[in-house]
C-alpha positions as CSV (number, residue, x, y, z in Angstrom):
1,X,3.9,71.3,-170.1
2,X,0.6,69.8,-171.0
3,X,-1.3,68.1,-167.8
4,X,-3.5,65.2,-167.4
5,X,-5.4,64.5,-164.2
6,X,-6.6,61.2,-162.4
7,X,-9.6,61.2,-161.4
8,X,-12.3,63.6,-160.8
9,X,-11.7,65.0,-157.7
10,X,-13.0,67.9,-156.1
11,X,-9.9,69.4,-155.4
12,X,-8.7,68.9,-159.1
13,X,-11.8,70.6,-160.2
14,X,-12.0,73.8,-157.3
15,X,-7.9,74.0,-157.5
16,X,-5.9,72.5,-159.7
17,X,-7.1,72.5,-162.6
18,X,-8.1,76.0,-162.4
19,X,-4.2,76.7,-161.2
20,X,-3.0,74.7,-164.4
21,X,-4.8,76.9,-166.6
22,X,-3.6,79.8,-165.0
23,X,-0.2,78.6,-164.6
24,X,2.8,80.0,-167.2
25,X,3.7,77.5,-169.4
26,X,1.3,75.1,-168.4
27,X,-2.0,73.7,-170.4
28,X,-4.6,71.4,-168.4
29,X,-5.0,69.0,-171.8
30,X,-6.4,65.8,-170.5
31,X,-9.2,64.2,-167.6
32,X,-9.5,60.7,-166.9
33,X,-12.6,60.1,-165.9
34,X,-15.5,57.2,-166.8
35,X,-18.2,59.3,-165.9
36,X,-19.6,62.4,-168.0
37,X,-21.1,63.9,-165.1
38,X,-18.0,64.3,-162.9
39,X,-16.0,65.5,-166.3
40,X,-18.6,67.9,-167.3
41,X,-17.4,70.5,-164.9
42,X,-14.0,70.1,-166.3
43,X,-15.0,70.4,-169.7
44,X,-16.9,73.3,-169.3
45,X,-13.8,74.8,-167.8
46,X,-11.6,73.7,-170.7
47,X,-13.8,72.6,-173.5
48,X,-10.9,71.3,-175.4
49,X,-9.6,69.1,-172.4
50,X,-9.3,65.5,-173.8
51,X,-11.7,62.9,-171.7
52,X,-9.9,59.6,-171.2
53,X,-12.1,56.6,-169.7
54,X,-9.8,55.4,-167.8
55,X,-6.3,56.2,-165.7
56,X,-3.9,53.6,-167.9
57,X,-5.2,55.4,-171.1
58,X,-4.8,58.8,-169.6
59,X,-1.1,57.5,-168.9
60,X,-0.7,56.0,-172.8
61,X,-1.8,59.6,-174.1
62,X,1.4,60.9,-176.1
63,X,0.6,63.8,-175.4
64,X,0.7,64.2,-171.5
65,X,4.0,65.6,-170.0
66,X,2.9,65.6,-166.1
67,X,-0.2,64.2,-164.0
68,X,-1.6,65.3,-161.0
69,X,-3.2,62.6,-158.7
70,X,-5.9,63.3,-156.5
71,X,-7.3,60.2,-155.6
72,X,-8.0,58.5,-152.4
73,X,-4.9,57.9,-150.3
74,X,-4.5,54.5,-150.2
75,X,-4.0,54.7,-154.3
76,X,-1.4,57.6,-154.5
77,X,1.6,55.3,-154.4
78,X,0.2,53.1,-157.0
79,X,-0.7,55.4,-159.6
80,X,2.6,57.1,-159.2
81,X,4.5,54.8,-159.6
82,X,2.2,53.8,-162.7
83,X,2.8,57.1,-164.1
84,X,6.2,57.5,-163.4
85,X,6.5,54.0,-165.9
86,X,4.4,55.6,-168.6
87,X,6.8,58.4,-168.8
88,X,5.0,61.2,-166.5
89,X,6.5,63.5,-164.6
90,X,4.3,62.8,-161.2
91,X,2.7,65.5,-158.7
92,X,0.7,63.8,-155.9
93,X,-2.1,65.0,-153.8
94,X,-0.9,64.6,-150.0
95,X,-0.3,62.3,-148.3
96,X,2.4,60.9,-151.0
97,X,2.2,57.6,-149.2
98,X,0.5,56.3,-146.0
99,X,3.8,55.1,-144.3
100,X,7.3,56.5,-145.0
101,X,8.6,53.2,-146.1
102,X,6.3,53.3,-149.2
103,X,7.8,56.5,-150.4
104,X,11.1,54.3,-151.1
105,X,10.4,52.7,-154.5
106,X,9.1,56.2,-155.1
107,X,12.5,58.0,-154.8
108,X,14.1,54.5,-156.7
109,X,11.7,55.3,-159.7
110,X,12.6,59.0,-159.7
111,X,15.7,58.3,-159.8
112,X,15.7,55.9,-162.4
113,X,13.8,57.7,-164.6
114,X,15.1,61.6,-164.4
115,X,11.3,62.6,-164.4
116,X,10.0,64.6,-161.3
117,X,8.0,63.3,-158.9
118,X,6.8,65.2,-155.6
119,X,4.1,65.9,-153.1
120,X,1.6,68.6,-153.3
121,X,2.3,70.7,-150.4
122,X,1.0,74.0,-151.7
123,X,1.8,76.1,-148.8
124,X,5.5,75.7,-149.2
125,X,4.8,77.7,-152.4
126,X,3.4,80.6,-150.6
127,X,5.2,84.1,-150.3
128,X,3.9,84.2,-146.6
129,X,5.8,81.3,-145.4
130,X,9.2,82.1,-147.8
131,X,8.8,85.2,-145.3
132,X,8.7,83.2,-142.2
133,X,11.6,81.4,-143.0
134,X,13.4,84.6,-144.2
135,X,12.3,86.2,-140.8
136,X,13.5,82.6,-138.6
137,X,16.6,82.8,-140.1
138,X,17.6,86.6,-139.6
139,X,16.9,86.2,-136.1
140,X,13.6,88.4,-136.1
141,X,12.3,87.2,-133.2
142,X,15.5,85.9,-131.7
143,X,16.0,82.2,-130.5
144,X,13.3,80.6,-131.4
145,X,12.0,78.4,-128.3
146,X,8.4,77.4,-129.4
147,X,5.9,76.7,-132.1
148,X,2.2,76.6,-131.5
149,X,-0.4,75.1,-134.4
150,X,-4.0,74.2,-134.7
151,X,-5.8,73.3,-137.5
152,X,-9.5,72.0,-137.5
153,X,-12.8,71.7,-139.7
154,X,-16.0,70.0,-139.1
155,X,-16.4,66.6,-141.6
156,X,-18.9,64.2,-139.9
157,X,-20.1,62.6,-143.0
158,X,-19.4,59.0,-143.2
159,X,-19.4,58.2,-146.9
160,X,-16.2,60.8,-147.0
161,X,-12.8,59.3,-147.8
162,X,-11.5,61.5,-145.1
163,X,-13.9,59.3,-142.5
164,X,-13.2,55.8,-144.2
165,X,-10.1,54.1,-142.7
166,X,-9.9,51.8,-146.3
167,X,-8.7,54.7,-148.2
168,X,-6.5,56.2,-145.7
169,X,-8.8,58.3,-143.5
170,X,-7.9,60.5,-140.6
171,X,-7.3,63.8,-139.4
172,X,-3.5,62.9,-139.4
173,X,-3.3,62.5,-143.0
174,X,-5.5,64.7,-143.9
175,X,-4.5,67.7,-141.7
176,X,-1.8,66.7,-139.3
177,X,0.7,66.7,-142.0
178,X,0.7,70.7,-142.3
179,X,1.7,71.8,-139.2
180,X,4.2,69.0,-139.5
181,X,5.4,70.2,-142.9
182,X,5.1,74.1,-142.5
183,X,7.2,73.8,-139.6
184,X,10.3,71.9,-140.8
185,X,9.7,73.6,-143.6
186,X,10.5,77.2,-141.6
187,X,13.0,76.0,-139.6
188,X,14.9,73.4,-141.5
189,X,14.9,71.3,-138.7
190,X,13.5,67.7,-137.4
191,X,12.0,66.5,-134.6
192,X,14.0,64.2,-131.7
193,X,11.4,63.1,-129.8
194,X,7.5,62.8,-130.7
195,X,4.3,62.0,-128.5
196,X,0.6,62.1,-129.4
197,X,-2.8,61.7,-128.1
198,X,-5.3,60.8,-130.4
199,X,-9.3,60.4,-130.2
200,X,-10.4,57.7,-132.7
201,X,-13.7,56.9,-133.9
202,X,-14.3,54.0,-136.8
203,X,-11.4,53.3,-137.3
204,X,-9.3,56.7,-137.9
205,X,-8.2,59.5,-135.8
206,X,-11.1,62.0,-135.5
207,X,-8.4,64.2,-133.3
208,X,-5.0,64.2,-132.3
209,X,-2.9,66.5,-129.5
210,X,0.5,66.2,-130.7
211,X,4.2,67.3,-128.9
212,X,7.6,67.3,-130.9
213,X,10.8,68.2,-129.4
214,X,13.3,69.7,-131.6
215,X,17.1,70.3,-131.0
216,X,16.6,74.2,-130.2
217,X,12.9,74.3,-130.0
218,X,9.1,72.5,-129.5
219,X,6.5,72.4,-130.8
220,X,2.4,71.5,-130.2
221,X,-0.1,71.4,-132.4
222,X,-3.7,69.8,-132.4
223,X,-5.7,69.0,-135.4
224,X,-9.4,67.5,-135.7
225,X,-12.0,66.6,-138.2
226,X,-15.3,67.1,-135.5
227,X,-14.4,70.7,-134.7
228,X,-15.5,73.7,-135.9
229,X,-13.2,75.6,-138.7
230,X,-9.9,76.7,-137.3
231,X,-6.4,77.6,-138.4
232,X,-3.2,79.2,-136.8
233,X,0.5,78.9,-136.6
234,X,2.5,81.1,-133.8
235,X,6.7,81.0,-133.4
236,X,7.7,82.3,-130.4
237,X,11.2,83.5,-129.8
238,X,13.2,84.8,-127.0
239,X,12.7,88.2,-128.5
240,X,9.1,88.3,-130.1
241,X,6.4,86.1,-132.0
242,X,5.4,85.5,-135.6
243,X,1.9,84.9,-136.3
244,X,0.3,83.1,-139.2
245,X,-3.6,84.1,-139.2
246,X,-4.2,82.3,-141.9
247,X,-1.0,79.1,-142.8
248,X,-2.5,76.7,-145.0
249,X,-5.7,77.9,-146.5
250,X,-4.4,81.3,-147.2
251,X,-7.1,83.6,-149.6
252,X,-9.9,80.4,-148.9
253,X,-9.4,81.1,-145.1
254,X,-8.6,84.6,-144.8
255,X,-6.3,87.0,-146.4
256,X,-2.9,86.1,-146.1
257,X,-0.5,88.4,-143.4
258,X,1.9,88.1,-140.6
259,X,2.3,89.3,-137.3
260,X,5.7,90.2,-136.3
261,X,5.4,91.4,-132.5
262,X,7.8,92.1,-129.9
263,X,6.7,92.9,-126.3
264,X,2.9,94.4,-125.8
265,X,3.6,97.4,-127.9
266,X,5.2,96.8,-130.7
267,X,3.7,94.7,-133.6
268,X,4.2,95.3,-137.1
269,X,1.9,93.7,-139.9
270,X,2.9,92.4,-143.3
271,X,-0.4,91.7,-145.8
272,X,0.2,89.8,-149.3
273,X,-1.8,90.3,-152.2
274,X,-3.9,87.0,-152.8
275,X,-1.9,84.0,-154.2
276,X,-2.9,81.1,-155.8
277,X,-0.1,78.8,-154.2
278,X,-1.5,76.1,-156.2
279,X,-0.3,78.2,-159.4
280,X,3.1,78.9,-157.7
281,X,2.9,75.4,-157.2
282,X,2.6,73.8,-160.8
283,X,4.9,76.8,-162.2
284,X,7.6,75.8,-159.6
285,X,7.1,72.0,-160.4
286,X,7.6,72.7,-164.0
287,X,10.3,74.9,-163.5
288,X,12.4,71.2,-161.2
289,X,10.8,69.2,-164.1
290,X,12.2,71.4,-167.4
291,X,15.5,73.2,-165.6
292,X,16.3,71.3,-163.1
293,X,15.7,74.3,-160.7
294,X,15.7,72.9,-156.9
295,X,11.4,71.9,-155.7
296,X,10.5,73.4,-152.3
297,X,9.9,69.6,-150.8
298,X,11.2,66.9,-153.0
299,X,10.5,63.0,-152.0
300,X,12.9,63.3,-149.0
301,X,11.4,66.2,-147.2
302,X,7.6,64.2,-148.2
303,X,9.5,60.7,-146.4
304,X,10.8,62.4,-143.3
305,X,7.1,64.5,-142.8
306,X,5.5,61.0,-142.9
307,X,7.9,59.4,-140.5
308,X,6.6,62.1,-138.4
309,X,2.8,60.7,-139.2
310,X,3.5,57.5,-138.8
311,X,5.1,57.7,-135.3
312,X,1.9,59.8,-133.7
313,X,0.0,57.0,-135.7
314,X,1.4,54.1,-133.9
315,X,0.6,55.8,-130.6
């Protein structure tokens, strides 16, 4: 499968494309970019990538199978559905969309056109959390009754897309959405009930306490973009707890293991070799895209995670 990219970015250029080139099956073939500065990283990363001046001739190019988008927020819908015209099977940078209801004409185009389009949740491609689910679902822990999350990092600067609420800015969009995701993700299961507190500051949410109610189980998480780094999942059954040290930056973060306790004197500690869930990723995208094999989160798990958003939001 031979992969263009949208755009620059500095996640395409620390992780994606680096997890194209690595990925089996896959070739990182094409940038589109207007400016030889931002592609010069790229092309001394892949000196045969081609340069493309603009996104609409990146999505003209014959010779491009899939694109990954890593643009601002408020274009991901856009462009997808602009690639998904030309042809391309789509994987988008999250958040897919900045309100569930935008995701629609997503799923319509899919549909339409047989090509693949989904969200780039990476950490649903990790062995460490096709563990926790394994271990939820064999009862390792028991019943479980609660989930506790955090996830933080310290981004004051202004001129940031993550700080700018015209290109969908906000700790909820940015960060929120992983607890969110990793969770139903784990359990299978959605929320009943959500409330929020949110701090806001220019127009986004700097910081956000959020509590979701679940059939058999809650859950609470915080996330904030004025904090200092910070990451952590725990699920807490009626017979023991899993931790998650390290849940969505795995290797970046920390080395990835779990923590499988029950009582004070008992805790057992499973360590993973480092992963590049962004190459599980794009090998498991190709794999929905060329053999129809079943993607981790397709469009409707992405709609119902931004329902989620989009109810803390309006709080």
């Amino acid at each position: 499968m031979r992969w263009g990219i949208l755009g620059a970015a500095k996640i395409a250029q620390t992780n994606l494309a680096p997890a194209i080139q690595r990925a089996r099956g896959a070739e990182f073939a094409a940038l589109a970019t207007s400016s030889e500065e931002k592609a010069a990283p790229f092309r001394a990363m892949q000196p045969g990538v081609t340069l493309h001046a603009s996104y609409e001739a990146l999505l003209a190019d014959p010779g491009i199978d899939a694109v990954y988008i890593p643009l601002p927020n408020h274009l991901h819908v856009e462009w997808s559905l602009k690639a998904l015209a030309a042809g391309k099977h789509v994987l988008c940078e999250k958040p897919l969309a900045l309100e569930a209801a935008q995701i629609d004409p997503l799923i319509a185009a899919r549909d339409a056109s047989g090509l693949l389009c989904a969200e780039g949740f990476m950490v649903c491609h990790h062995p460490q959390w096709h563990r926790v689910r394994q271990l939820l679902a064999d009862g390792a822990i028991g019943r479980l009754q609660h989930v506790d999350a955090a996830f933080a990092f310290n981004n004051p600067d202004p001129a940031n897309i993550r700080n700018r609420p015209e290109t969908g800015g906000g700790a909820m969009y940015d960060i929120g959405v992983y607890p969110c995701a990793t969770t139903r993700y784990a359990t299978g299961a959605e929320p009943v009930s959500i409330r929020a507190d949110l701090r806001r500051e220019n127009g986004i949410d700097i910081f956000g306490r959020v509590w979701a109610d679940f059939a058999d189980f809650t859950l609470s998480f915080y996330c904030g973009i004025r904090m200092g780094a910070r990451q952590g999942m725990v699920f807490h059954g009626t017979e023991g707890v899993i931790e998650v040290p390290f849940p969505f930056n795995a290797s970046v973060a920390g080395p990835a293991h779990l923590l499988i306790k029950r009582g004070y004197d008992e805790t057992r500690i499973e360590r993973y070799e480092p992963v590049d869930h962004y190459q599980r990723m794009i090998e498991a995208f190709e794999l929905s895209a060329t053999e129809g094999v079943p993607f981790a989160c397709p469009l409707e798990f992405s709609r119902a995670n931004q329902m989620i958003i989009d109810t803390i939001l309006a709080q």
